[in-house]
C-alpha positions as CSV (number, residue, x, y, z in Angstrom):
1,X,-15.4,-19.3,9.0
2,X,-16.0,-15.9,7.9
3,X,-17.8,-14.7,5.2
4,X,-18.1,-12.2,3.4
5,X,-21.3,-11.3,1.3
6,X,-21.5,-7.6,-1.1
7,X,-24.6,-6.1,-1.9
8,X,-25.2,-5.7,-5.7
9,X,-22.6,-4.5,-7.9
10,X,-23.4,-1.5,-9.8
11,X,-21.9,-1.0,-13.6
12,X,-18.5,-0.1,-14.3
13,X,-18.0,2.2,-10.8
14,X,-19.2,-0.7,-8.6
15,X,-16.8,-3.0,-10.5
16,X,-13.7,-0.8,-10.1
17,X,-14.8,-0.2,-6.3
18,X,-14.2,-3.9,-5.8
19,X,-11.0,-4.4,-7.8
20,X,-9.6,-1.6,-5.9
21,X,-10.5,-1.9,-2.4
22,X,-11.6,-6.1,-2.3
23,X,-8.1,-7.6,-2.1
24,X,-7.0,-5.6,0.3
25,X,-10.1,-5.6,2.8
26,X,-10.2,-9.3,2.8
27,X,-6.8,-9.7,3.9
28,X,-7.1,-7.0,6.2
29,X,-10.6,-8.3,7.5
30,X,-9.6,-12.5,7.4
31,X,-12.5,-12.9,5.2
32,X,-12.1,-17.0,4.3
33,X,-14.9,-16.7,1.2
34,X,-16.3,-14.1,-0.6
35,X,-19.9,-13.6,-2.0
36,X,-21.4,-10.8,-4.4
37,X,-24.8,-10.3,-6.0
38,X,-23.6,-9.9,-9.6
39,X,-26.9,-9.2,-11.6
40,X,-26.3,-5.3,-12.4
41,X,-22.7,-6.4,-13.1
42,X,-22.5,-5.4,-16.9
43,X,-23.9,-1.9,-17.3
44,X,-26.5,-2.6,-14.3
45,X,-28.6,-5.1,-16.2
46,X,-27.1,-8.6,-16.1
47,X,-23.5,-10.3,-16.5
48,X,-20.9,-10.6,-19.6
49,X,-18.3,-13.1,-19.3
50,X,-15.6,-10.2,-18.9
51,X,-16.9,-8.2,-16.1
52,X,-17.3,-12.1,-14.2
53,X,-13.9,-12.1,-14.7
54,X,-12.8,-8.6,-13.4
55,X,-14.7,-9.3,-10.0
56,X,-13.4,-13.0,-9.5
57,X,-9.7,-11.4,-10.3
58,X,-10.5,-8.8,-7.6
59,X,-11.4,-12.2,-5.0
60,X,-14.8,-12.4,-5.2
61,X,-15.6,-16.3,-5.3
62,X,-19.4,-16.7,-5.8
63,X,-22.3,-14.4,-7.8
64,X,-25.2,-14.7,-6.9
65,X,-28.3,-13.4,-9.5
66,X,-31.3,-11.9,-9.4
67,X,-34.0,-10.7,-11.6
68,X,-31.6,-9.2,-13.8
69,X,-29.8,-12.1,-14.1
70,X,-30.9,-12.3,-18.4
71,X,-30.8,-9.2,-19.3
72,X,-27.2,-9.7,-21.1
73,X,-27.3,-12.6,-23.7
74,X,-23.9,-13.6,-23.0
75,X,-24.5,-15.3,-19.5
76,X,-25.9,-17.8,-21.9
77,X,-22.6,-18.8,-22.9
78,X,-21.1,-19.4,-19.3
79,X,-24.0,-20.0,-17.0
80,X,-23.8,-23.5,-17.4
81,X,-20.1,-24.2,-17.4
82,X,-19.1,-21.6,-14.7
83,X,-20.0,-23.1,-11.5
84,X,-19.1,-20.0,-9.6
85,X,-22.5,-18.1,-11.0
86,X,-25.9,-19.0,-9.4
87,X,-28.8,-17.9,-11.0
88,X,-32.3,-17.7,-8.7
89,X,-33.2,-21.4,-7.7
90,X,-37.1,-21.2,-7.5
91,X,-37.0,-20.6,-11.9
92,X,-39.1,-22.8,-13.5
93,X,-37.5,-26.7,-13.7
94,X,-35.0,-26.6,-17.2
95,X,-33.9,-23.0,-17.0
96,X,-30.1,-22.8,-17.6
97,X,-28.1,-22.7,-14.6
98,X,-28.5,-23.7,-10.6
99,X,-29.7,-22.2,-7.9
100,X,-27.5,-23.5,-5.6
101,X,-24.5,-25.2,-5.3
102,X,-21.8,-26.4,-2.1
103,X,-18.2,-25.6,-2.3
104,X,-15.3,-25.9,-0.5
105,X,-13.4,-23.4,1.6
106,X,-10.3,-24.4,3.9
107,X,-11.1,-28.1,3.9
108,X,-14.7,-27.2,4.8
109,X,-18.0,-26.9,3.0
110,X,-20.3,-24.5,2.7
111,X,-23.5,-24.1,0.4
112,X,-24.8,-20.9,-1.4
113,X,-28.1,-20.2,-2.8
114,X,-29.8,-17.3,-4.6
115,X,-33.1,-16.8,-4.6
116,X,-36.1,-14.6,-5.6
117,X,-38.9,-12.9,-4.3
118,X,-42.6,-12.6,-5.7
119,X,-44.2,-9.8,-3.7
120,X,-44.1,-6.5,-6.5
121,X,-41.6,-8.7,-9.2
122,X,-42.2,-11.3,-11.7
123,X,-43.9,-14.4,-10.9
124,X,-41.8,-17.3,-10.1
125,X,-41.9,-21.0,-8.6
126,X,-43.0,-20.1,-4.6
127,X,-39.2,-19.4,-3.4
128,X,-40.7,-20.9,0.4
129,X,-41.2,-24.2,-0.9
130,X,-38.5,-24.6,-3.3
131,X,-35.5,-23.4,-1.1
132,X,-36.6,-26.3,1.8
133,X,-36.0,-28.5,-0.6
134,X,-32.8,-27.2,-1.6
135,X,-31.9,-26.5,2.1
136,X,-32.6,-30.3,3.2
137,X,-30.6,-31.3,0.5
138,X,-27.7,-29.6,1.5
139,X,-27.7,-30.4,5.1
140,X,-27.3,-33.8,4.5
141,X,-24.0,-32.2,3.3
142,X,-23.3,-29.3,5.2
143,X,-25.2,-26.9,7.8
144,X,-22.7,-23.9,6.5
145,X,-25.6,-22.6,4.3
146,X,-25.6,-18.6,3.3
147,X,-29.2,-17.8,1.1
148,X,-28.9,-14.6,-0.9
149,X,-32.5,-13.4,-1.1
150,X,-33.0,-11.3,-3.4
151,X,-36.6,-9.5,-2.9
152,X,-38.4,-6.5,-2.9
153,X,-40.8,-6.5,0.4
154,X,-39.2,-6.3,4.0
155,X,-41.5,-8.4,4.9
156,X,-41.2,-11.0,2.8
157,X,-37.9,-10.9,3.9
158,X,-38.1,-11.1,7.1
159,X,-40.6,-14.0,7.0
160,X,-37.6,-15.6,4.6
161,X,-35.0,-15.6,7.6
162,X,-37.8,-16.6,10.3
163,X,-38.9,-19.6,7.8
164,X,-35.1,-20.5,8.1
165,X,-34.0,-19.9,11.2
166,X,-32.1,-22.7,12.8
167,X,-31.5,-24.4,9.2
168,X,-29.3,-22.1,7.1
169,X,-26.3,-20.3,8.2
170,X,-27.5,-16.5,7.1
171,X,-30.7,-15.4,5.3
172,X,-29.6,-12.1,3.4
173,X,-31.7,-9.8,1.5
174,X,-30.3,-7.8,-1.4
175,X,-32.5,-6.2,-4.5
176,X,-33.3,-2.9,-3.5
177,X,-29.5,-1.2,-3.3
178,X,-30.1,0.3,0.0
179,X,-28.4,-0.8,3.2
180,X,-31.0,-1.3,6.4
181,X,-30.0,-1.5,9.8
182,X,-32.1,-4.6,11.2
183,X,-28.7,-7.0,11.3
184,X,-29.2,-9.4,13.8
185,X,-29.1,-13.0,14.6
186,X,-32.3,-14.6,15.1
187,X,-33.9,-17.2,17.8
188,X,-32.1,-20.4,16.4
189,X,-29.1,-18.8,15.2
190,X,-29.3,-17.8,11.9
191,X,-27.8,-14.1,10.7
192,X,-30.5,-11.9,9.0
193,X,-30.3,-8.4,7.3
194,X,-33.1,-7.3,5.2
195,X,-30.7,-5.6,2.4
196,X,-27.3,-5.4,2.5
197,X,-26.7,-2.7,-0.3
198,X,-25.1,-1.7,-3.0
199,X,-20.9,-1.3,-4.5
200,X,-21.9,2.0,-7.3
201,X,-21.8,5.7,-7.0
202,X,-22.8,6.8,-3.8
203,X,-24.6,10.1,-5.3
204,X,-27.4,8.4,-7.6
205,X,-30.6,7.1,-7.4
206,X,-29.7,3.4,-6.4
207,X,-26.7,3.3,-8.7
208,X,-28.6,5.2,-11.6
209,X,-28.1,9.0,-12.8
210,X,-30.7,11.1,-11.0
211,X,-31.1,13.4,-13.5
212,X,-33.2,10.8,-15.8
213,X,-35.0,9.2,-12.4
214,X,-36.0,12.5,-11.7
215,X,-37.0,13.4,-15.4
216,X,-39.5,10.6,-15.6
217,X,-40.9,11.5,-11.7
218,X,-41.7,14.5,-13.3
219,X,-43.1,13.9,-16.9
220,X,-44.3,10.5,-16.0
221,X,-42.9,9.8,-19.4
222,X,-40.0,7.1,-20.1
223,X,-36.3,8.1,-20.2
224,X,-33.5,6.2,-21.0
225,X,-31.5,5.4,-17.3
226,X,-27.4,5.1,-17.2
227,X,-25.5,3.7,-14.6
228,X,-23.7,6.8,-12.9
229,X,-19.9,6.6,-13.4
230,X,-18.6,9.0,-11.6
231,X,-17.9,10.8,-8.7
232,X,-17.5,9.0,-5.1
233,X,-19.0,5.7,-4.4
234,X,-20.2,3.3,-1.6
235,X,-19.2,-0.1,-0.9
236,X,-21.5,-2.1,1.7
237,X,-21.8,-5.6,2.5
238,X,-21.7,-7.9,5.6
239,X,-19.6,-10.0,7.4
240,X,-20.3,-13.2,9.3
241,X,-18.7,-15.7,11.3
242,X,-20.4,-18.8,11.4
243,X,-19.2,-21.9,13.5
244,X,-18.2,-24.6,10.9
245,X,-19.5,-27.1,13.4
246,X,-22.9,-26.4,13.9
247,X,-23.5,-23.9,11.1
248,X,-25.1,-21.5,13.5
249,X,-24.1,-17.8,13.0
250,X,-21.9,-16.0,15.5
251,X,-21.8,-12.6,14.7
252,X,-23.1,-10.1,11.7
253,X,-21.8,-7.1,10.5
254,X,-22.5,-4.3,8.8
255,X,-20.6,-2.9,6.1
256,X,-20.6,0.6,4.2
257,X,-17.6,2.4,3.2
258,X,-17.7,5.7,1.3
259,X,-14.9,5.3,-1.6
């Protein structure tokens, strides 16, 4: 099986990077599902029920959230009903949504969970303990398993795809909108990358305008931020083959395409 799995969407230019280019780069790549962090969707904070829409029309078949995922009121009105959106699993029990769910792909399953980190964000249920239990769960299903992590500290990361080794499919960091270059696939066959990117404008400060990042690096005083709209962008992401047998990774690659 191969899958593919995009690093956050930025705004309105990540969104029309992926309705342009997805459709034809998963044909031309055989990608069998598609994955997407979707939190900086609408405007870079959150999700709307239209721009959910634009990306699954472009072929993207899961979001994944992060801690963004409330910024936008409207993902009130879908994140229960759209099974397709995962909000971060390790929330507090009674939040809207699920963390995780298992769907099917060519006759074959295949779970998906997001999840969030604690080192330097907000406080949430211990995201080691929670996804095991999500993880065992799951197995009894299906060992196809891909875990969007979506953290700030490489090294929470890393200690993410080494607590998982051997049980999920892929441990994949995303949060931080730059790509690193530490793919691999660990001991007991599990793919790892500590972020895989971003889809936004390729000359910005993480998908942002730079003129008000650099404004408040200066002043030290708050400034408004807007997604940057315009000129060229950057689409990254990562493709894996996984054996639908054992689950265990067979490959991970980069992506990063200048649009």
């Amino acid at each position: 099986m191969r899958i593919l799995l995009i690093g956050d969407i930025i705004g309105k230019k990540g969104r029309e990077i992926v309705s342009s280019m997805l459709p034809e780069f998963k044909q031309k790549e055989g990608i069998d599902f598609c994955i997407a962090n979707g939190e900086n969707l609408a405007g870079g904070f959150g999700m709307t029920p239209k721009v959910v829409q634009q990306v699954y029309t472009a072929g993207v078949d899961v979001l994944t959230g992060g801690n963004h995922i409330w910024s936008k009121k409207e993902i009130y009105q879908i994140i229960d009903t759209d099974e397709k959106i995962l909000r971060p699993l390790n929330y507090p029990i009674g939040v809207p949504g699920q963390g995780g769910r298992i769907y099917t792909v060519n006759n074959q399953q295949i779970g998906v969970i997001s999840l969030c980190g604690r080192v330097f964000m907000d406080a949430l249920d211990c995201p080691f303990r929670t996804v095991m239990v999500e993880v065992k769960k799951m197995r009894a299903e299906t060992p196809n398993i891909i875990v969007d992590f979506h953290a700030e500290a490489t090294s929470e990361k890393i200690a993410m795809g080494l607590y998982l080794d051997g049980l999920v499919s892929a441990v994949i960091g995303t949060h931080t909108h730059v790509q690193t270059a530490d793919e691999r696939i660990l001991p007991e066959g599990t793919a790892y990358i500590t972020d895989t990117g971003m889809v936004g404008a390729k000359n910005s400060v993480i998908g942002v305008d730079s003129a008000a990042i650099i404004k408040r690096y200066l002043t030290s005083m708050p400034h408004q931020f807007e997604v940057t709209k315009t000129g060229p962008g950057i689409f990254c992401g990562v493709i894996m083959e996984i054996s639908s047998d054992t689950g265990n990774a067979l490959s991970i690659r980069r992506i990063q395409q200048e649009i």
